[in-house]
C-alpha positions in Angstrom: -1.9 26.5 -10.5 1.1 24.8 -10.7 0.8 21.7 -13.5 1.2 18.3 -12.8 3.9 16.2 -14.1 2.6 12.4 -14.2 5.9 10.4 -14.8 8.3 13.2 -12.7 5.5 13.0 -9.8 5.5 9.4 -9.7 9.4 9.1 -9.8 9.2 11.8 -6.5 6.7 9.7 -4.4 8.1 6.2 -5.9 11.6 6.9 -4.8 10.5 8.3 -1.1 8.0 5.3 -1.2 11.2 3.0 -1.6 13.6 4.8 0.7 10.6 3.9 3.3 9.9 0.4 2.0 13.6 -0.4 2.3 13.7 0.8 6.0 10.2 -0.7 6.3 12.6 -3.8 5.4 14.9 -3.6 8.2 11.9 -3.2 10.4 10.2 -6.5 9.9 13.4 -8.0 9.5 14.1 -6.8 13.0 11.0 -7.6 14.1 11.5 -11.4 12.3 14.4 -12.0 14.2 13.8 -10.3 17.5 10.7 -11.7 18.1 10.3 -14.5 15.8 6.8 -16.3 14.1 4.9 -16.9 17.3 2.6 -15.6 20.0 4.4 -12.1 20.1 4.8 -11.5 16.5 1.3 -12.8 16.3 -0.2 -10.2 19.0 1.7 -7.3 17.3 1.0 -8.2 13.7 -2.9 -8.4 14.6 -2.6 -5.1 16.9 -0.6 -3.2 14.4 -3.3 -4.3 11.8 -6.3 -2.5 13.4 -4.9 1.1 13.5 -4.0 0.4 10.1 -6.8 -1.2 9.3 -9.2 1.9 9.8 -6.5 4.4 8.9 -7.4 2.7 5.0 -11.4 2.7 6.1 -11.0 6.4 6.6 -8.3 8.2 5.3 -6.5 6.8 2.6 -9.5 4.8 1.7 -12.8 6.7 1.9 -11.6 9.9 3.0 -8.6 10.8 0.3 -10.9 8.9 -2.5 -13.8 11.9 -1.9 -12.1 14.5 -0.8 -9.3 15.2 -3.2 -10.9 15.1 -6.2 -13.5 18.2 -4.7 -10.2 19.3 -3.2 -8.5 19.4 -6.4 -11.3 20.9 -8.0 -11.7 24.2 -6.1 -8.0 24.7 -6.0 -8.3 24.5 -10.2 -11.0 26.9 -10.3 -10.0 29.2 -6.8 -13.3 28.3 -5.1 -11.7 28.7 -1.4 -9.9 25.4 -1.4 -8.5 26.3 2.0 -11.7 26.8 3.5 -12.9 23.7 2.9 -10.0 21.8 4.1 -10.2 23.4 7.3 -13.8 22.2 7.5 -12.9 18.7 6.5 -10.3 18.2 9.0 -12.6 19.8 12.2 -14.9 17.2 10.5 -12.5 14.3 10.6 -10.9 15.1 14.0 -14.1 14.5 15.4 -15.1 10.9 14.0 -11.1 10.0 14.8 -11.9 11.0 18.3 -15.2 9.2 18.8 -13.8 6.7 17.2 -10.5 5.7 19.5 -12.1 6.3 22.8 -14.9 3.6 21.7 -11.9 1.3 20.5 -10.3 1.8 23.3 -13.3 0.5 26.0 -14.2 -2.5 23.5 -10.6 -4.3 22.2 -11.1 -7.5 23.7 -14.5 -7.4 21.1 -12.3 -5.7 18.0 -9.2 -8.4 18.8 -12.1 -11.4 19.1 -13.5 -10.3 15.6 -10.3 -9.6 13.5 -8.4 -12.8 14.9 -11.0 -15.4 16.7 -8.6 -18.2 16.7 -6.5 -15.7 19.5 -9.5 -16.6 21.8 -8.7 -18.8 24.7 -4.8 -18.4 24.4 -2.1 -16.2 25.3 -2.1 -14.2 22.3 -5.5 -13.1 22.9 -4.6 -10.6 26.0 -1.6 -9.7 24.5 -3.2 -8.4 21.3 -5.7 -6.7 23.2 -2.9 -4.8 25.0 -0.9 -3.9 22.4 -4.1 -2.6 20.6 -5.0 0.0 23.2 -1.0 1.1 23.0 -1.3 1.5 19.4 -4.7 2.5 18.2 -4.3 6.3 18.7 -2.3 6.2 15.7 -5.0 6.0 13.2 -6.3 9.7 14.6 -2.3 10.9 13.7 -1.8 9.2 10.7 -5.4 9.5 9.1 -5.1 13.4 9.9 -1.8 13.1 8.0 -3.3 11.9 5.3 -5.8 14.4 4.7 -2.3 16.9 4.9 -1.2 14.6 2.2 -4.2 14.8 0.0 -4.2 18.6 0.0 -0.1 18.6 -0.8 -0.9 16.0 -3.5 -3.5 18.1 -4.7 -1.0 21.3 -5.0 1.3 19.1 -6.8 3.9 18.7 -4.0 4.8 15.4 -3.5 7.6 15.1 -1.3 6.8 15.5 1.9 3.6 13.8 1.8 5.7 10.9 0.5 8.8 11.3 2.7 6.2 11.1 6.1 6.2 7.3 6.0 10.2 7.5 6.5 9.7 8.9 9.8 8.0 6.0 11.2 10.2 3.2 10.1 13.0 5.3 11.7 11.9 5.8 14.7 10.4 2.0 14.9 13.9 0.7 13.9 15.5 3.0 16.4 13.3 1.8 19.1 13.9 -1.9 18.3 17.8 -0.9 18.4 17.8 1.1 21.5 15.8 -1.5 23.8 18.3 -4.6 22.2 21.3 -2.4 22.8 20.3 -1.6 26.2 18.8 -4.8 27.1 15.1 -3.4 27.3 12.0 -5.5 26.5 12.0 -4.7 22.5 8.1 -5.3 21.8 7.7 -3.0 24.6 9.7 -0.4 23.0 7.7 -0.9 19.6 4.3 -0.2 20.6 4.8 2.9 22.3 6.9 4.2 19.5 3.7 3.9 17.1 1.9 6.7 18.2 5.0 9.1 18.7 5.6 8.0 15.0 2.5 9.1 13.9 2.3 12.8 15.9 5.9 12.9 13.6 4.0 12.1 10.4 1.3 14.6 11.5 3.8 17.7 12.4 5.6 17.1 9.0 2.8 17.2 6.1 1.0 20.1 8.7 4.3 22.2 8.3 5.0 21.4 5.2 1.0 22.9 3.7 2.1 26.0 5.9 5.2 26.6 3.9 2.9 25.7 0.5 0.6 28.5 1.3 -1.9 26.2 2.4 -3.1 27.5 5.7 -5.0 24.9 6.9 -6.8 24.8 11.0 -9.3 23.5 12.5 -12.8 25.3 12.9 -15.6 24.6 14.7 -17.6 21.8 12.6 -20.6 23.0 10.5 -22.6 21.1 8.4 -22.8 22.3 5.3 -23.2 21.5 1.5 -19.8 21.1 0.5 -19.4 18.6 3.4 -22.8 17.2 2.9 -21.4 16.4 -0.7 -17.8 14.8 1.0 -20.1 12.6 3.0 -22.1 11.8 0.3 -19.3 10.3 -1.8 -17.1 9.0 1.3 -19.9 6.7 2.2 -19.8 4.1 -0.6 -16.0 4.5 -0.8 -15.8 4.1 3.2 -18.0 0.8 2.5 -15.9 0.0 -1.0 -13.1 0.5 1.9 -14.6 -1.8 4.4 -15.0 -4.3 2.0 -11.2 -4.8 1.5 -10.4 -4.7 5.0 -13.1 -7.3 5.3 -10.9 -9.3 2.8 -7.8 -8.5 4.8 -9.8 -9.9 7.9 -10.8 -12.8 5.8 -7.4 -13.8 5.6 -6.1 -13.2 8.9 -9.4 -15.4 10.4 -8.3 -18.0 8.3 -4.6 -18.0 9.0 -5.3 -17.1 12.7 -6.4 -21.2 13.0 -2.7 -21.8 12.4 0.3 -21.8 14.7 2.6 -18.5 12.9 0.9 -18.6 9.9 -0.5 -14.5 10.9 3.4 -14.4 10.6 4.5 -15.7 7.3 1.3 -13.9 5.7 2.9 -10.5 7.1 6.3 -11.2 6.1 5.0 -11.9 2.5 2.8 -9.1 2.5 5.4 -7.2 3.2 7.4 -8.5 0.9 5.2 -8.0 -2.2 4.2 -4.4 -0.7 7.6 -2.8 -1.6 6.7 -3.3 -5.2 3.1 -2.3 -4.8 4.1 0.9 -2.6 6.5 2.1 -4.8 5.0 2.1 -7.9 1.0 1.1 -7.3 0.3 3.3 -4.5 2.9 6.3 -5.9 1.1 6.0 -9.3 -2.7 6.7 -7.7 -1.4 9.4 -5.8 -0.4 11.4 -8.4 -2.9 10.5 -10.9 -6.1 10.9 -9.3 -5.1 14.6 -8.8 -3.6 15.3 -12.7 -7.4 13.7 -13.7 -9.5 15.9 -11.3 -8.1 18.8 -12.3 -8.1 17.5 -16.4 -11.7 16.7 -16.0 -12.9 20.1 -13.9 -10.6 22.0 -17.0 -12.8 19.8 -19.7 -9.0 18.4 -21.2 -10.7 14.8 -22.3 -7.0 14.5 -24.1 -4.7 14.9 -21.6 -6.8 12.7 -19.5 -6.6 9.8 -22.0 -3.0 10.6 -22.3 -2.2 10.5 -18.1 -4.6 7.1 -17.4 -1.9 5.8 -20.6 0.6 6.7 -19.1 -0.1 6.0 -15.3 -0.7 2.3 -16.7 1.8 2.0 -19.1 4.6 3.0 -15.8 3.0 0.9 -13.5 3.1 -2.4 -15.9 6.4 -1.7 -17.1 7.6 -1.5 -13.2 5.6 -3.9 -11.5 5.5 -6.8 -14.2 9.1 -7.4 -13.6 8.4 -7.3 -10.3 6.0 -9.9 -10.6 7.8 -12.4 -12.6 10.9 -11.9 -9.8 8.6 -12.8 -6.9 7.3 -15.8 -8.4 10.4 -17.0 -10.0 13.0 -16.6 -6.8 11.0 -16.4 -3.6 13.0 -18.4 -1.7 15.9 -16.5 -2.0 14.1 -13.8 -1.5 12.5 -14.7 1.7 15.9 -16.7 3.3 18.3 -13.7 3.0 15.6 -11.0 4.3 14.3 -12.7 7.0 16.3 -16.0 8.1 18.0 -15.4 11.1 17.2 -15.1 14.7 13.9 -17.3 15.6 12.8 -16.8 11.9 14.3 -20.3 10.1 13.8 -22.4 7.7 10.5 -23.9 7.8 9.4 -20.4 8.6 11.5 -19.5 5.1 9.9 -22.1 3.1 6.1 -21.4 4.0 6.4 -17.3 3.7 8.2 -18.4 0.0 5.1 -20.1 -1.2 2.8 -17.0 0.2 5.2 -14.4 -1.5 5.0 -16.6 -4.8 1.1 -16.3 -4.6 1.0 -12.7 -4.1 3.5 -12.3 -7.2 0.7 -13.9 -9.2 -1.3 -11.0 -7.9 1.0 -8.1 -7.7 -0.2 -6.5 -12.0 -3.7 -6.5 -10.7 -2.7 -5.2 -7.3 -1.4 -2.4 -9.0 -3.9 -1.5 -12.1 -6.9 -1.2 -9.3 -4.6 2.0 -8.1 -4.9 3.4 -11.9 -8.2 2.0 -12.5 -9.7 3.8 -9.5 -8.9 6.9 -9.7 -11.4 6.9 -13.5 -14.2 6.5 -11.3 -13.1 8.8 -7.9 -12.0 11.4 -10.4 -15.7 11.7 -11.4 -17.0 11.7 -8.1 -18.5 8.1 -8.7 -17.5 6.0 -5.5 -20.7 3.7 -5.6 -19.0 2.0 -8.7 -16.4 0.6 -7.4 -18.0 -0.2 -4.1 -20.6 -2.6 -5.7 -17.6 -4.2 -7.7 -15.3 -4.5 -4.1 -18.6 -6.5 -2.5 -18.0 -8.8 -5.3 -14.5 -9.2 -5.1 -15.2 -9.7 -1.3 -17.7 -12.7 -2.2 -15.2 -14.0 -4.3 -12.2 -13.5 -1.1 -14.5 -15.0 1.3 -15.7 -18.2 -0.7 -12.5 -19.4 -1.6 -10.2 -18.5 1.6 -12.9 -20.5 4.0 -13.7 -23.1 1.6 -10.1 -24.0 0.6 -8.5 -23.8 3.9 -10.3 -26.9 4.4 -8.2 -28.6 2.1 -4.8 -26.7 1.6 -4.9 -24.6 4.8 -3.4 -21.4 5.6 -2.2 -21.0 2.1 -6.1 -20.4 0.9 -6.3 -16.9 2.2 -3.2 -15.7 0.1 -4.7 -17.5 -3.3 -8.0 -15.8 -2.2 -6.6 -12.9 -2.1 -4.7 -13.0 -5.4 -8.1 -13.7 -7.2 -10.4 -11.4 -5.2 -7.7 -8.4 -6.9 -7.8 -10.2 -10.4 -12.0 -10.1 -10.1 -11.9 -6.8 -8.9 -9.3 -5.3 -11.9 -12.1 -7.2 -14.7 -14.8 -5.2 -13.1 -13.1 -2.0 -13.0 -11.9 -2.2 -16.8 -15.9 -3.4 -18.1 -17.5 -0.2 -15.6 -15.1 2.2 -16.7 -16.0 1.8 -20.5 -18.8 4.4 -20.7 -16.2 7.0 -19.8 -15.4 7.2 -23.2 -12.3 7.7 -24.8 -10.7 9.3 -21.6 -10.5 6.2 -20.2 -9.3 3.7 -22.7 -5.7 2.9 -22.8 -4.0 5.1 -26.4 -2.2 3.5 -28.8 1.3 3.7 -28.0 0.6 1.7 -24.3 -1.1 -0.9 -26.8 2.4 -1.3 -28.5 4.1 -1.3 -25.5 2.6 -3.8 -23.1 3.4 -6.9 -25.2 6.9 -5.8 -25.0 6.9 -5.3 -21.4 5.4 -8.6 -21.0 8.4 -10.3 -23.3 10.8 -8.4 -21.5 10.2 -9.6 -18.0 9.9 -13.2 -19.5 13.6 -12.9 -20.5 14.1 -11.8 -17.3 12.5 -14.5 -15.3 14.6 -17.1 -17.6 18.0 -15.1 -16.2 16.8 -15.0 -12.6 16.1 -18.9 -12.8 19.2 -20.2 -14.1 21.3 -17.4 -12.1 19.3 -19.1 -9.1 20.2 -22.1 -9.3 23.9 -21.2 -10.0 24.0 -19.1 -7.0 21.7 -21.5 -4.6 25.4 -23.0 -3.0 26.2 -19.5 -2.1 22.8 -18.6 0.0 23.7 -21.0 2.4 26.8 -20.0 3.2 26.1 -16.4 5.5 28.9 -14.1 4.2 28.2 -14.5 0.7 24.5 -14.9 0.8 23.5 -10.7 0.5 26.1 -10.5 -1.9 24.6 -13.2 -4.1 21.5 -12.0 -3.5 22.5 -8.8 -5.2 24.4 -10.0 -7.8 21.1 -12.4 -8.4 18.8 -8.9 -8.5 21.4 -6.8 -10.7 21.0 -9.9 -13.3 17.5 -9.6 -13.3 17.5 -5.7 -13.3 20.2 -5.6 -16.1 18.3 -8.5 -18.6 15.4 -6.7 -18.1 16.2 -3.6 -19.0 18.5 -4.4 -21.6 15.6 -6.7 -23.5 12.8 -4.2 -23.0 15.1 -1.4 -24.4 16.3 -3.4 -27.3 12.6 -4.6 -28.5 11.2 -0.9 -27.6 9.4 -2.3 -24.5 10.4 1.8 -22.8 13.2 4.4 -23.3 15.4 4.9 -20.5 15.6 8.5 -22.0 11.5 9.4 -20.8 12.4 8.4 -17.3 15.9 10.4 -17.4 14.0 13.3 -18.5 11.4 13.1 -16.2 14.2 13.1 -13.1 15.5 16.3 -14.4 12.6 18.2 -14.7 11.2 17.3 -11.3 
C-alpha cells in the first residue's frame, strides 16, 4: 500500500480546506449582507444547521470514526477492503433514506426542538420550509463522506478535500445570479444545497473509481463485519449526539435573542477557518497513518505521527488563537460590515469570535486526541467523556444566560472543549508510549507558545495604529492585510529564530507531496 505522509497529507487537505474556507468566506459574507442578522438569516442559519447537524451524527461523526479505521485495516492487510465498502454504503443509503422521508413529514417538531424560541413567530414557518428544501443534503453529503473515508484511507487526499469547494461555488454563484438578476436570493440558496451536495457525491464517487476503488451498492446483508461497524458506530453516533446536543444547547440559548443565532454563526464561522484547516485536515490524515501503524504493530511510528499531528496543529492553530482574541474587531468589521450587517451587529459577533479564540487549541487537539482511541476501535471512551463535556455545555450556557445572555452559550462552549481535551489526555494514558507526546514536541511547544505571544504584542499595537484606517472603506482590506502579514511575519520570524519549527520540514513536505 501506498505510505502515508503525515505533514505532506495534512499540507494537501489543509490547503483545499482553506481554498474552501476562504470561499466559505465570501458566502457568509454574502449571506451577511444580502440578508442581514434577522428573521431570514435566522430561518436559514437554523435550517442549514439540521442537515449539517446529522451529516456529523452519521457520517463524519459516527460513521467515518468506525468505519475507517476497519476500512484502513483490511486495505493494510488485503482482506477485501472493497467488499466491505460496498456493504457499508448499501447499509448507510438505507438509514439516510429512512431517515429524510421521516424529517421531512415531522420539521415543524425538529425546527421546535433545535430553536424553541422560533415558536410563535415568523421565523418558525420559515425555518420549517427551508428545512424540507435542504435536508436531502445530509443523504448526498454523508454518502460523500464515506467516499472520503475510503480515499483517506488509500492515502489520497485531494479530492476528498477539494469536494467542500464545490459547494461554496455553487452557493456563491447562486447568491450572485439571483442579485444580478433581481431574483429572491434566499430562494436561490436553498435549492442550491442539495444540487451542491449530488456535486460533492459525483466527485469523491469518481474519483475512488479512478483510485481502483470500485465501490457500488449491494443488496444490504447483515453480517459480522457490519455487525462489528455497528457495534463501534453506536457509542461514537451517541459521543456524536452529544456534541450536536451542545451545538443545540447554544442555539436554544441564543434562539431567546433577537439575531443573536446570527452573530453566533458568523463567529463560528469565523473561528472555523482555523479549525478546518488545520484541526479537521490533521484528523483526517492521522486517524488513517495510526490504523494502519497499529494493524502493522509499528508502536514507533505511531508515537512519532500523534507527535507530530500535535506538534503541526499547535504550531498552526496557537497563532491563530492569540489573533482571534487579540483583533476580533477588525476581524469581524472588514468580513462582514456592510449591507444590513453594521455595527452593533460587528461589535457583538467580535466578543463571540474572541471567546471561541480562547477555545480554538482545545478545538483542535480533540481532532488528534481522538483518533488514539478510534484507531483502536474504542469509541465508548470518548463517548462517556463527550456526556461530560455536554453536562458541563448545558450547565453553564442555561445557567449564565441568566445573567450575561446570549454570550453564555459561546463561553459554554469554549469550556465544554477544554473539559473534553483533559479527559481525552488522562483516558488515553494506558495506551502506552504510542500515545504520549516524544521529546522533541516537548521542546517545541513552549516555543510555539512564546512565538505567538510576540505575535499578539505586534497585532496589538499594529491595531491600534491602523484602527483610523478601518473606518475609512477603501483602505480598510488593505489594512487588514497589512495588519495579518504583521502578525504572519512576527510570528514566523520569532518561532524560527528561538527554534519554535523549521520552515525547511514544511518546504520539504510540499515537495514530496
Amino acid at each position: 500500500m501506498k505510505p502515508i505522509r503525515l505533514l505532506s497529507g495534512v499540507l494537501t487537505v489543509g490547503g483545499w480546506t482553506l481554498m474552501s474556507r476562504v470561499l466559505g468566506f465570501v458566502r457568509d459574507v454574502l449571506i451577511a449582507s444580502f440578508l442581514g442578522p434577522g428573521v431570514l438569516m435566522d430561518a436559514f442559519v437554523a435550517a442549514f444547521r439540521l442537515p449539517n447537524m446529522f451529516r456529523r451524527f452519521f457520517a463524519e461523526g459516527a460513521f467515518n470514526a468506525a468505519f475507517v479505521p476497519m476500512f484502513s485495516k483490511r486495505l493494510e492487510a488485503e482482506e477485501d477492503a472493497t467488499g466491505f465498502a460496498s456493504l457499508a454504503l448499501s447499509g448507510l443509503s438505507l438509514v439516510l433514506l429512512t431517515l429524510t422521508g421521516l424529517a421531512m413529514v415531522f420539521m415543524p417538531a425538529l425546527v421546535w426542538a433545535t430553536a424553541e424560541g422560533f415558536y410563535g413567530d415568523e421565523r418558525f414557518d420559515i425555518t420549517v420550509e427551508f428545512g424540507r428544501i435542504v435536508f436531502p443534503y445530509i443523504l448526498f453529503i454523508s454518502l460523500a463522506a464515506l467516499f472520503s473515508g475510503i480515499l483517506n484511507a488509500a492515502g489520497r487526499f485531494a479530492a476528498a478535500a477539494a469536494a467542500p469547494v464545490i459547494l461554496n461555488i455553487l452557493l456563491v454563484g447562486a447568491m450572485s445570479i439571483a442579485w444580478a438578476t433581481g431574483g429572491a436570493i434566499v430562494t436561490a440558496l436553498v435549492w442550491t444545497i442539495p444540487f451542491a451536495g449530488l456535486a460533492q457525491l459525483a466527485l469523491v464517487w469518481h474519483a475512488a473509481d479512478r483510485a481502483g476503488l470500485r465501490i457500488r451498492p449491494v443488496r444490504p446483508r447483515w453480517t459480522p463485519e457490519i455487525k462489528q461497524l455497528v457495534r463501534i458506530a453506536i457509542p461514537a453516533a451517541l459521543a456524536g449526539g452529544v456534541v450536536q446536543i451542545n451545538l443545540l444547547v447554544g442555539q436554544l440559548v441564543a434562539s431567546s435573542y433577537n439575531s443573536a443565532v446570527s452573530w453566533l454563526y458568523a463567529a463560528d464561522r469565523l473561528y472555523q477557518l482555523p479549525l478546518g484547516v488545520v484541526g479537521i485536515a490533521v484528523g483526517i490524515v492521522l486517524l488513517p497513518d495510526l490504523s494502519r501503524r497499529l494493524k502493522s504493530g509499528d508502536e514507533a511510528g505511531s508515537q512519532e505521527a500523534y507527535s507530530r499531528a500535535g506538534e503541526i496543529s499547535l504550531a498552526l492553530t496557537v497563532p491563530a488563537a492569540v489573533a482571534l482574541m487579540v483583533i476580533p474587531l477588525p476581524l469581524v468589521s472588514v468580513l462582514f460590515e456592510r449591507g444590513a450587517f453594521d455595527t452593533d451587529d460587528t461589535a457583538a459577533t467580535a466578543l463571540a469570535v474572541a471567546v471561541y479564540g480562547l477555545g480554538l487549541p482545545a478545538f483542535v487537539l480533540q481532532k488528534v486526541l481522538q483518533p488514539l482511541f478510534f484507531a483502536r476501535e474504542d469509541t465508548r471512551s470518548p463517548f462517556r467523556y463527550a456526556v461530560v463535556a455536554m453536562v458541563v455545555n448545558a450547565g453553564v450556557a442555561i445557567g449564565l444566560s441568566y445573567s450575561i445572555g446570549w454570550i453564555a452559550a459561546a463561553i459554554a462552549t469554549t469550556l465544554a472543549a477544554w473539559v473534553m481535551v483533559a479527559l481525552l489526555m488522562l483516558g488515553s494514558r494506558p495506551f502506552g508510549a504510542a500515545a504520549r507526546f516524544d521529546n522533541r514536541f516537548r521542546r517545541r511547544i513552549w516555543r510555539i507558545v512564546l512565538a505567538s505571544i510576540v505575535m499578539g504584542i505586534v497585532l496589538w499595537v499594529g491595531s491600534a495604529l491602523l484602527t483610523p484606517f478601518f473606518g475609512i472603506s477603501g483602505w480598510r482590506w488593505l489594512a487588514l492585510g497589512v495588519l495579518i502579514a504583521m502578525g504572519a511575519g512576527s510570528y514566523l520570524l520569532s518561532g524560527q529564530l528561538i527554534g519554535a519549527f523549521k520552515l525547511s520540514e514544511f518546504r520539504g513536505a510540499l515537495r514530496r507531496g
